[in-house]
MIVO-60924 format. One record per residue (C-alpha): residue number from 1; x, y, z. Coordinates in steps of 0.2 Angstrom, whole numbers, plus 2048, in hexadecimal, padded with zeros to 3 digits. Layout:
BEGIN
<koldren num="NUM" east="X" north="Y" up="Z"/>
...
//
This chain:
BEGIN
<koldren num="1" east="800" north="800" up="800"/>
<koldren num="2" east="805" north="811" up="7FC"/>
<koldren num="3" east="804" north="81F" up="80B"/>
<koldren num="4" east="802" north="82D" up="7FA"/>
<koldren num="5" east="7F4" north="826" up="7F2"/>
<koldren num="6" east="7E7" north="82F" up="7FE"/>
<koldren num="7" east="7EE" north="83E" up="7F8"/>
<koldren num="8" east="7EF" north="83C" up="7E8"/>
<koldren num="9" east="7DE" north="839" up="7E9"/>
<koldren num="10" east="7D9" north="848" up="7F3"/>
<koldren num="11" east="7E5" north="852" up="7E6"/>
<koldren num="12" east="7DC" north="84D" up="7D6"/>
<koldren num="13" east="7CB" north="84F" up="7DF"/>
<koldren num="14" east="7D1" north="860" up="7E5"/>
<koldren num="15" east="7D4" north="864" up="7D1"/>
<koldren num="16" east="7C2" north="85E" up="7CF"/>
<koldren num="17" east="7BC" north="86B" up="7DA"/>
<koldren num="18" east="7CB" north="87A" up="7D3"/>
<koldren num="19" east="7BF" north="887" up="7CF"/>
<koldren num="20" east="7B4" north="886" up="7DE"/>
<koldren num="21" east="7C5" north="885" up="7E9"/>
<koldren num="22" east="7CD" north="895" up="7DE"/>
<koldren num="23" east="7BE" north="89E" up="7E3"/>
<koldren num="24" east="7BE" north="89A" up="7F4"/>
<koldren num="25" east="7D0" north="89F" up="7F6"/>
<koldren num="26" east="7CD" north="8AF" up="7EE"/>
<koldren num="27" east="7BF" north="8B3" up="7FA"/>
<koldren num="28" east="7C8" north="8AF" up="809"/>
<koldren num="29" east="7D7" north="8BB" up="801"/>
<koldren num="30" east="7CE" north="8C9" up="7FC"/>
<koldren num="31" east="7C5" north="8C9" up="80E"/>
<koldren num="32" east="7D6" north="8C9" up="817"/>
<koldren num="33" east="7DF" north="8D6" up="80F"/>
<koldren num="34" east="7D0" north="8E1" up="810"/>
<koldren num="35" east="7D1" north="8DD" up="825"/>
<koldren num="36" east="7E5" north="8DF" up="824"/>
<koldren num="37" east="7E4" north="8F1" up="81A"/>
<koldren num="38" east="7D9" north="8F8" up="826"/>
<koldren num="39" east="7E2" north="8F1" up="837"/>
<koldren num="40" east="7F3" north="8F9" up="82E"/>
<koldren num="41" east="7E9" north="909" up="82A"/>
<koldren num="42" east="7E8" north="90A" up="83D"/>
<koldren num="43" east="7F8" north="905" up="842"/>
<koldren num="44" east="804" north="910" up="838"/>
<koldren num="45" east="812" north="90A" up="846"/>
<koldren num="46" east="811" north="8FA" up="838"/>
<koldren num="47" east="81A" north="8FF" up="82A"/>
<koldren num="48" east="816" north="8F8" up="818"/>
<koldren num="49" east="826" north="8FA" up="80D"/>
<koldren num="50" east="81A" north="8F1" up="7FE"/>
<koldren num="51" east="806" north="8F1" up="7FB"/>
<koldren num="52" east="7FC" north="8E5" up="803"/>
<koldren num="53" east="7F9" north="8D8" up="7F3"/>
<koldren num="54" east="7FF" north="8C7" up="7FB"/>
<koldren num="55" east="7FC" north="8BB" up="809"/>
<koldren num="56" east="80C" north="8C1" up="813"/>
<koldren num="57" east="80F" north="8D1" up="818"/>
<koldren num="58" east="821" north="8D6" up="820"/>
<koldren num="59" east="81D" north="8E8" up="82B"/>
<koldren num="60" east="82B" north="8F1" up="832"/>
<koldren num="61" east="827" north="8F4" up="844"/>
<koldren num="62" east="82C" north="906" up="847"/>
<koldren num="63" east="835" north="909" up="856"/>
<koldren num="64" east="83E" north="8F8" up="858"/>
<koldren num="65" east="84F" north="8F5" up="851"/>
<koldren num="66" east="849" north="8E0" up="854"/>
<koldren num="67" east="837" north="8D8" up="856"/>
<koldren num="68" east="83D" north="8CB" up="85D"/>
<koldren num="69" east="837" north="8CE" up="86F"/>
<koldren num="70" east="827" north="8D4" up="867"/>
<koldren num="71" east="825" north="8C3" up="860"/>
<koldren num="72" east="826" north="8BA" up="86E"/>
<koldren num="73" east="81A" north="8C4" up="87A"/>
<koldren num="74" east="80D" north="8C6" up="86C"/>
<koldren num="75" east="80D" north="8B3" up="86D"/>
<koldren num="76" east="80F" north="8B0" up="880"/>
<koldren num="77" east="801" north="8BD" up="884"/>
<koldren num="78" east="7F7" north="8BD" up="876"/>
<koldren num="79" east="7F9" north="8AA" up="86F"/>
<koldren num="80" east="7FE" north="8B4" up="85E"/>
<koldren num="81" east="80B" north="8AD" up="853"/>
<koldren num="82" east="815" north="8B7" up="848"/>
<koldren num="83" east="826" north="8B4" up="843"/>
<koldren num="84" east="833" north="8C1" up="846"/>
<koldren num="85" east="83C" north="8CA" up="838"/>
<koldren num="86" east="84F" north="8C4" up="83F"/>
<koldren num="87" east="849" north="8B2" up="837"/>
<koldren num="88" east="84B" north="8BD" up="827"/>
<koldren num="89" east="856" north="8C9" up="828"/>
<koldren num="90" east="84D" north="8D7" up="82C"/>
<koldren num="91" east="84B" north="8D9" up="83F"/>
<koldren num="92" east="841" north="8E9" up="840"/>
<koldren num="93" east="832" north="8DF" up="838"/>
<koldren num="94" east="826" north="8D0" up="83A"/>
<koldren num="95" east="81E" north="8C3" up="82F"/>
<koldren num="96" east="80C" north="8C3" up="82E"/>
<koldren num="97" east="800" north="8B7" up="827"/>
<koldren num="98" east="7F1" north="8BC" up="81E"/>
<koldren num="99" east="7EB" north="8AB" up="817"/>
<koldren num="100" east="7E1" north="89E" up="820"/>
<koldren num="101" east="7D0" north="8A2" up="82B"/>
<koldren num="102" east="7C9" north="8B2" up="82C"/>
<koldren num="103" east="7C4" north="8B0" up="83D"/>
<koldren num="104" east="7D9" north="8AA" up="842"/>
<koldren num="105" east="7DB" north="8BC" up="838"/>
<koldren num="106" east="7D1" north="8C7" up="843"/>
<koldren num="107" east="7D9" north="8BE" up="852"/>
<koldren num="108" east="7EA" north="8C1" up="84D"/>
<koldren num="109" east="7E6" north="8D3" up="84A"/>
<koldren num="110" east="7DD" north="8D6" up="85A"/>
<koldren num="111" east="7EA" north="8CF" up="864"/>
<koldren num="112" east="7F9" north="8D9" up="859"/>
<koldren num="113" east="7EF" north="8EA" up="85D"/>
<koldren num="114" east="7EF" north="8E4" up="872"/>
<koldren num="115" east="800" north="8E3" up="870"/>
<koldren num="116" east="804" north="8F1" up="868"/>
<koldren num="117" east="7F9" north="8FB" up="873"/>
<koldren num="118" east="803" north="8FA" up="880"/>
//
């Protein structure tokens, strides 16, 4: 027995269904950018070097020379992972995600702004 034959089967009924899941996946896009554009309207502290077009966005972090302790209170107080800019070469800023659930989205927002509130 082969352990990749389940997923080959998933793949090609996934390829079935391509238009319906292309549609989905621009939905769930379109809706989170339109959420991350207005928490960055409000939070000029994150700066955007490029326009928000993607999934990942890479803000600068005004005011710190490295996120990395940032990083790791927004996840120990909040439960909000991140990754820091010093995995990339860019300390100042942080890696944000902006694909998956809406509802995960909102979350990670909130608990950014709590943090960055104080």
């Amino acid at each position: 027995n082969i352990g990749a034959a389940p997923a080959d089967r998933l793949s090609a009924l996934a390829f079935s269904h391509l238009d319906r899941l292309a549609e989905r996946a621009r939905r769930l896009v379109s809706t989170n950018l339109d959420l991350a554009r207005a928490f960055f309207a409000r939070h000029p502290e994150l700066e955007l070097t490029v326009p928000l077009e993607a999934t990942i966005t890479f803000p600068r972090v005004a005011g710190m020379a490295a996120t990395d302790k940032f990083v790791a209170r927004l996840f120990a107080e909040q439960g909000v992972a991140v990754a820091a800019g010093s995995f990339f070469g860019a300390p100042a800023h942080i890696r944000i995600s902006l694909s998956g659930r809406t509802e995960t989205l909102v979350a990670g927002l909130e608990g950014i702004e709590r943090v960055l509130a104080r």
